[in-house]
N, C-alpha and C positions, 0 to 999 in steps of 0.2 A: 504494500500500500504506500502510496507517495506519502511527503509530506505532508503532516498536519491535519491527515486521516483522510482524505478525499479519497474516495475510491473511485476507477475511472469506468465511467456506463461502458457497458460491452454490444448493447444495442440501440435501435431507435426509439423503443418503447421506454427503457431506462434512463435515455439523456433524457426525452420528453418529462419524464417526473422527474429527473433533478431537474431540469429547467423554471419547472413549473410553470404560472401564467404569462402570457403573452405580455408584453411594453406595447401599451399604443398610445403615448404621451407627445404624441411629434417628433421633432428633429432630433438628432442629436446635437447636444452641448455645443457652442463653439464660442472660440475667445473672440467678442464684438468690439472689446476695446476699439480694435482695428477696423469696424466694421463703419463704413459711409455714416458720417451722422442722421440723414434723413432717413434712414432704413431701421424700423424699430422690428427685427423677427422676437420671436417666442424663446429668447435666449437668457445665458447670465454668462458673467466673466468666468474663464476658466476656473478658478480658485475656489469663485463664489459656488459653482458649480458642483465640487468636488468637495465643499462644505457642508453644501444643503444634503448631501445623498451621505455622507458619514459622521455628521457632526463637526465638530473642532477638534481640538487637539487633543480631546479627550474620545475621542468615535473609533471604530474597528479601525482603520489606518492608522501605521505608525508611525509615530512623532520619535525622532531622535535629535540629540545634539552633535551628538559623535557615532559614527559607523564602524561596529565593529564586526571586519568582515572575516570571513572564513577562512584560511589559508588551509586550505589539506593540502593541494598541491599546486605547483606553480608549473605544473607541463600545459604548453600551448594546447595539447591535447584533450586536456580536461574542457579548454573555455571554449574550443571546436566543437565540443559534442554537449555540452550546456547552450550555445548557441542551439546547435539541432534540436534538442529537446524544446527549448523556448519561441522556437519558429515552427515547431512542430504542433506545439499547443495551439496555435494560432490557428494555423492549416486547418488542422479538425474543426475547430469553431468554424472556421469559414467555413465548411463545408457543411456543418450542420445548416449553415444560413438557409441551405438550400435544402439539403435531404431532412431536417427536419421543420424548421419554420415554415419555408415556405412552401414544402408539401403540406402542412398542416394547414394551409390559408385556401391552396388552392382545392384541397378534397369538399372544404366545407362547403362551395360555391356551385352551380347549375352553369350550363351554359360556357362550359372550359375548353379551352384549345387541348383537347388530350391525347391528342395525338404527340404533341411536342412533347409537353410536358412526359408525360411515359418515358419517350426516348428520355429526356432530361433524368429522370430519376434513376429509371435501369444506367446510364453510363454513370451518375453518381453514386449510388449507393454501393456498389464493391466497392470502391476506390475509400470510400468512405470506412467502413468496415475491417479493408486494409490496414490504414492510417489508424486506428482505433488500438490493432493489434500492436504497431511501429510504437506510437507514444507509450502505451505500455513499457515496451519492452530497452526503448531509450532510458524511459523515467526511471526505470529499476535500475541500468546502467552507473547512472550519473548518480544516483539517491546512495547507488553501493560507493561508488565514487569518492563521494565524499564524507561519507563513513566510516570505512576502513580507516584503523590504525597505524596502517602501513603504507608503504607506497607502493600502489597496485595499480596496473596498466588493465581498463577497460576496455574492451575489443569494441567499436562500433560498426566496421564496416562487417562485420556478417550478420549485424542486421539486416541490411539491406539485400546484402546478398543471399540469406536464408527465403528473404520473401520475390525474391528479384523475378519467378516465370510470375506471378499473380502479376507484379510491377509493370512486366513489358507487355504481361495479354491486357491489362485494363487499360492500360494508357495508352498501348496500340488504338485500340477502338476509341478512345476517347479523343484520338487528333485527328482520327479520322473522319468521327461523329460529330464534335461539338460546333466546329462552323457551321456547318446544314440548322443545328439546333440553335444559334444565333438569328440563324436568318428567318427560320418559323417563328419563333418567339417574336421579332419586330415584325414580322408580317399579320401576326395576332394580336399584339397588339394597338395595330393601326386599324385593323378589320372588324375587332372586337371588342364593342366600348364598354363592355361590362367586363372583359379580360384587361379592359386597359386602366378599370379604375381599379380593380383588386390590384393587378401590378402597381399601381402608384399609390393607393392606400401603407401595400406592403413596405414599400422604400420609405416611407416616413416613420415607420416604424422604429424603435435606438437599436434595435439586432442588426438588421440589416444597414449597416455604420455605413456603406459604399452601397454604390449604386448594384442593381444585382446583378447585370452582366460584368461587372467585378468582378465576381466567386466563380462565373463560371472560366474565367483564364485563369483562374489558382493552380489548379491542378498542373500545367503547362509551367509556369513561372515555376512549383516548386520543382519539376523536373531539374529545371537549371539550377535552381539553389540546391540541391542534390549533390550536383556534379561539381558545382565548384566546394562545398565541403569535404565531398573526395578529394580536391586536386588538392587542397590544402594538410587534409593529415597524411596524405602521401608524402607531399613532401616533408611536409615534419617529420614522419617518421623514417624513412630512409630504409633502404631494400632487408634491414635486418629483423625488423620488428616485428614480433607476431601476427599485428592485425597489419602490418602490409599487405599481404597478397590478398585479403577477402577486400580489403578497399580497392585494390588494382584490377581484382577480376571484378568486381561490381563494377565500377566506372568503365571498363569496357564493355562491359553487358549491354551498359546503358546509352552505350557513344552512337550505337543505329539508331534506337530509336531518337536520341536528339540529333539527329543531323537535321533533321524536318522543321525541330520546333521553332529556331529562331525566324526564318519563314512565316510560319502557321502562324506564330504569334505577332509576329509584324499584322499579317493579314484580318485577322479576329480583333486584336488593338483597333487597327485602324475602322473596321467595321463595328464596334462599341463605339469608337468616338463618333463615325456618323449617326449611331442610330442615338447616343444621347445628344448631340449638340440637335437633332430634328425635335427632342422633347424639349432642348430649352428655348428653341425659337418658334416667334409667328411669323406669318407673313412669306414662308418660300416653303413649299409642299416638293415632297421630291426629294430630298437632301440626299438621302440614301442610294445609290445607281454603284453599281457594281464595277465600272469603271474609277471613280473618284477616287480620290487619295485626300484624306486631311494630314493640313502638311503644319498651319499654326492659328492662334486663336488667343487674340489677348486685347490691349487698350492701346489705343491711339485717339490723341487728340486731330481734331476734324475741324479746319478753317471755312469757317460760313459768314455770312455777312453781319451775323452775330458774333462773330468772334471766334476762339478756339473752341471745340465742345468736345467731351469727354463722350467716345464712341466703340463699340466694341467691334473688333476685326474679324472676321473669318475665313483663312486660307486653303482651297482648296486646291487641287491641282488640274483644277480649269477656270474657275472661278474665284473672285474675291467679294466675301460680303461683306457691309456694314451695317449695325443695326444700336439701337439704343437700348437703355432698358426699360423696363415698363413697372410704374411704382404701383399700379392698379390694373384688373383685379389679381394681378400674380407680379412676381419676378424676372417674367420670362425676357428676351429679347426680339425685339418688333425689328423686324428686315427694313431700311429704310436707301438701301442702294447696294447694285450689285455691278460686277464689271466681267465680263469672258475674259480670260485673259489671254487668248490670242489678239495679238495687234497691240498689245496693252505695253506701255514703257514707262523706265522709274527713272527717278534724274534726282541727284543729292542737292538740296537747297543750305545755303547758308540760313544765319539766325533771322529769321522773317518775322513781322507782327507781334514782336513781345514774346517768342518762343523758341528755345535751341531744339536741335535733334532734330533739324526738318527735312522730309523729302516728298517729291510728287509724284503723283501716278497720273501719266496720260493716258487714256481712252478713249476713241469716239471723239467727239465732240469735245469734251469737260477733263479739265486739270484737278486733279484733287490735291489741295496739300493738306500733309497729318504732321503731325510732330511727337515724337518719342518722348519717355520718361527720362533716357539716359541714353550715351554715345552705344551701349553694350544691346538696348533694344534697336534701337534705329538699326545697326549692324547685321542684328538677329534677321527683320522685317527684310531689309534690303538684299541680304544673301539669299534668303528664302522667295523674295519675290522676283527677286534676278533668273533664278533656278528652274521654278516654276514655270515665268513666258519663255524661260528657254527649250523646256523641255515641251511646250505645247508647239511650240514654232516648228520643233524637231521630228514632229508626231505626224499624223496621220492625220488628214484634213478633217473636220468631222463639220456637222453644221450648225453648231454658236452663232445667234444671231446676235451683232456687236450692236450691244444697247449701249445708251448715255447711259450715266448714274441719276438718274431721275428720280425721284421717289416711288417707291414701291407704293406707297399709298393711293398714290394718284396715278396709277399704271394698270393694265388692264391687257399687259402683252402677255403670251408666253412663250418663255424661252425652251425651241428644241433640244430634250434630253439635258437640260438643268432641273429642270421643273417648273412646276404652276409659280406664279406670285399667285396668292390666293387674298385679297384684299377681306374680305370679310372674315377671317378668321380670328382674328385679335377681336373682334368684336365679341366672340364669345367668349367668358369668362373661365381659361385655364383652372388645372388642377393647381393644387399648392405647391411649392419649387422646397425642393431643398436648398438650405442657404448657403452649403461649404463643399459644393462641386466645384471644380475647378473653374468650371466658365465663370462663377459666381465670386470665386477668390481672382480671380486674375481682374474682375471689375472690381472689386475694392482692394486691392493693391497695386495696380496700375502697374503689371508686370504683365507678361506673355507666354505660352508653353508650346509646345510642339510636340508631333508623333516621336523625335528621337527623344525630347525629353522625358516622353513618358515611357517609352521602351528601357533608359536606364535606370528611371523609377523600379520597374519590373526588377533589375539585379539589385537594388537598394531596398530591401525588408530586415528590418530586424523585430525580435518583441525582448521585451525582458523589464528587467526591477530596474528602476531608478527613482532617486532619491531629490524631491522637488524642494527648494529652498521659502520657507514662508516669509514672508517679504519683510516683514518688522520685529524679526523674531532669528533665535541662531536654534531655530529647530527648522529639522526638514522632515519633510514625507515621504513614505514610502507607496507606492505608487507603480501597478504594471501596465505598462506601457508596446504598444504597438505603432510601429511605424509602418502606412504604407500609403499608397497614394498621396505623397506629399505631403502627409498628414499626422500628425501623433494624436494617436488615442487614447485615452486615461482609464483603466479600470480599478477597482480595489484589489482585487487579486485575476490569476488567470483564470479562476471559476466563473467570474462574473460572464452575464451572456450578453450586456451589451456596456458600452461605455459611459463613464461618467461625463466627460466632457473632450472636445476633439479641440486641437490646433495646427490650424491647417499654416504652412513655414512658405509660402511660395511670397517671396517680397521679403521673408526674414536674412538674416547673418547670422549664422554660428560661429564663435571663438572660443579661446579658453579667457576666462575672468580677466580682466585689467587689474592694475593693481589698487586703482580707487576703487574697488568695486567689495574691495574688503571680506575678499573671501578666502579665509585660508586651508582650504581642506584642498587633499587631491583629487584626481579624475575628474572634475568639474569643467561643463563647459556654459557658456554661455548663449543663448537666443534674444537677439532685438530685432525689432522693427518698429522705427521711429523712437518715441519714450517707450513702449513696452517692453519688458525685460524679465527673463526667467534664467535661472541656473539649476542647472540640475546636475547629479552627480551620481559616477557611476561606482562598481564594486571593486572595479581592478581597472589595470593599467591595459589589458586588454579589450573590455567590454567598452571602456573611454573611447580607444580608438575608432571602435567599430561604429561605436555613434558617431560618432565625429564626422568618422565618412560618409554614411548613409544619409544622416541631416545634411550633410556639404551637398550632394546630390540634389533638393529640394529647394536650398538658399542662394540668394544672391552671390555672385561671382567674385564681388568686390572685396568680401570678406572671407570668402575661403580660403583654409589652410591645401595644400596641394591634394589633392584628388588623386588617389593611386585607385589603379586597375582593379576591379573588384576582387578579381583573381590573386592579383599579387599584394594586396595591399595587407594583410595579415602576416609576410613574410618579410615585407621591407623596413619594420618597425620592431625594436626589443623591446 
């Protein structure tokens, strides 16, 4: 039995009663500090957040002033397979999102696409079941680990490798199944408004912390967190050591089946960001076409006769939209001009009208000039929009008919094989938005992301204990933590089934503490954006690092410490 007596459910009837009742409370948490003044969501400050759901410093989370950590052993080997175990807890959770939440949402309902769904469950549920047995058998691992009196070498790679034919038949079928099962599920939920409000009921749910075509590329992503935990106790260990060869013959096991995935996964990423950026926009029907590629999606400011105006971008790889947002009756974003971007050209402007970082898009008829946040966006936008008409210019003629940038609202054209502008659809009152999707964070932090962005997201996951600093006080919290989509999530412990409160880091800095910053303990790093400011602290000189990296992945460039190889980056640091 792990720690602290929790015993781990062996099926879906068992998680289900530990789980107990459903959260249907709205959002999850997110720190608003940050957030637009004139946007008031159903939120509270991280802290406050994290107060109200355990008390103060006297509540189930612990308060310390001093961290007094463990030392059994200091082999890298140990914090490699504590890592596994602590990304592994995650995993399952994720995967319950699906095999059990949101099966349990959708039996209860009439009228279900289940055809899909079936396929969805049948490719979940082994994989699930699997991973149920892995956590087990790590948790014991690492539990004996650091129990022992002695210093004893835990074998981790023939876990993997014990269960490796289940690993390659399930996950076979699952890269070969789960695209098809992306693209019925968007096509049910466009087709079917009673499948499409349960689906958007379920997302605002606190379980389902990410959007749910999240959970279903987990499976995928951990593949490759997999392998690169092989390459690493491989090389730490060196051809002598016991569990060398079951890590060496597993990671080979596993090298066919990922040769595909970094592909498949490009291709499924990019097919989730179409089908959620079509949920957070009105106004252009179609988003979705099997050709497209989203390529980035962030803020630019927009020169009008009004002056500069704060406009949200969206890059496609034929298309560029722009749209605003909408403070009523949702959060969504209104299309309010789009460009083909054949024929389309960018030209770098010096400091125009009161604003640096400018540059202009010719099209048709109309100059648009936008101006950037900082020399490192402009750079982003213009590589990426250089790229883009180049690669259409290069392409195969298709027929785009080259509009002005006119308004969508007053527009009534449509465009071959982009799709409808659909002018009356903002007219009907949208469901409710989640407020800390990334289209939603890149409009109040006035930053931008991209398909590569998000694919190195996908190697940047960590979960684990850290220890959060209370602001007026030399105690801190203890606090488990998940990093993924850009995002940390707070739970009380890793039993909890949904989060206390999220923060989302896209516009932050990571460093380690200054020295007015008057913090004297180790592993400590620091997060700002703007005056908000947190420090957190981790358990070793290992665990430090690996945050360090993962958050550097998510933060502004300005402030990050150098960025090693996912792969090597464990290896380049004592």
């Amino acid at each position: 039995m792990p720690p602290g007596g929790w015993e781990l459910p062996v099926s879906k009837t068992e998680l289900r009663k530990e789980s107990g009742k459903l959260i249907t409370n709205g959002n999850s948490y997110v720190d608003n500090q940050s957030v637009n003044a004139q946007v008031k969501p159903p939120t509270v400050s991280l802290m406050k957040a994290i107060k109200d759901e355990v008390g103060n410093h006297h509540g189930t989370i612990e308060v310390e002033t001093d961290v007094k950590r463990k030392r059994h052993t200091t082999d890298r080997a140990y914090f490699i397979g504590k890592e596994m175990l602590m990304t592994e807890r995650t995993y399952n959770k994720d995967l319950s999102v699906i095999n059990v939440w949101f099966r349990d949402e959708v039996e209860k309902e009439d009228n279900m696409p289940t055809e899909v769904l079936n396929t969805l469950f049948s490719l979940i549920d082994p994989i699930y079941e699997l991973h149920l047995r892995i956590l087990r058998d790590v948790e014991q691992r690492v539990t004996t680990w650091e129990n022992s009196s002695a210093v004893q070498q835990q074998h981790l790679g023939c876990i993997l490798l014990n269960n490796m034919d289940l690993i390659l038949q399930l996950y076979g079928r699952y890269l070969d199944e789960h695209y098809s099962v992306l693209e019925n599920l968007d096509r049910a939920f466009r087709q079917n408004s009673h499948f499409e409000q349960v689906y958007r009921d379920f997302e605002l749910q606190k379980v389902c912390y990410l959007p749910l075509t999240s959970f279903i590329l987990k499976p995928l992503q951990r593949l490759l967190h997999y392998e690169t935990l092989l390459e690493w106790l491989i090389r730490h260990y060196g051809t002598q050591h016991a569990d060398y060869q079951d890590c060496l013959s597993a990671k080979q096991q596993l090298a066919t089946l990922l040769q595909s995935v970094p592909d498949l996964l490009r291709s499924s990423e990019n097919l989730v960001q179409l089908c959620e950026l079509q949920r957070e926009t009105v106004g252009f029907d179609a988003l979705v076409q099997s050709n497209r590629e989203f390529i980035r999606q962030g803020c630019l400011l927009k020169h009008s006769r009004k002056g500069y105006q704060q406009r949200m971008f969206f890059l496609f790889s034929d298309i560029l939209l722009y749209t605003n947002r909408l403070q009523y009756p949702s959060l969504h974003f209104k299309v309010h001009g789009l460009m083909p971007l054949r024929g389309v050209m960018v030209e770098e402007a010096e400091y125009k009208m009161g604003a640096n970082y400018c540059f202009t898009i010719y099209g048709g008829n109309r100059a648009l000039t936008v101006a950037a946040s900082s020399q490192e966006e402009k750079d982003k936008w213009l590589e990426d929009l250089q790229t883009a008409i180049q690669n259409v210019r290069d392409g195969v003629e298709d027929k785009l008919q080259y509009l002005s940038l006119k308004s969508c609202s007053s527009s009534d054209e449509v465009i071959d094989k982009c799709g409808e502008m659909n002018v009356d659809r903002d007219k009907v009152a949208p469901s409710p938005q989640r407020i800390n999707t990334t289209v939603q964070v890149c409009w109040h932090r006035n930053t931008s992301i991209s398909l590569s962005d998000q694919l190195r997201g996908v190697e940047n996951q960590l979960s684990g204990f850290l220890l959060r600093k209370f602001k007026n006080s030399n105690g801190w919290q203890k606090l488990w933590v998940v990093f993924t989509s850009f995002c940390l999530f707070f739970y009380k412990s890793f039993q909890d089934d949904s989060p206390l409160a999220s923060l989302p880091l896209l516009g932050y800095t990571v460093s380690p503490p200054a020295e007015s910053d008057g913090i004297y303990k180790d592993y400590v790093f620091k997060l700002q954006f703007k005056n908000h400011v947190y420090f957190f602290r981790a358990e070793s000189k290992y665990t430090f690092s690996r945050w360090m990296e993962v958050i550097s992945s998510a933060t502004q460039h300005s402030a990050r410490m150098r960025l090693f190889s996912r792969k090597d980056s464990a290896f380049e640091r004592s």
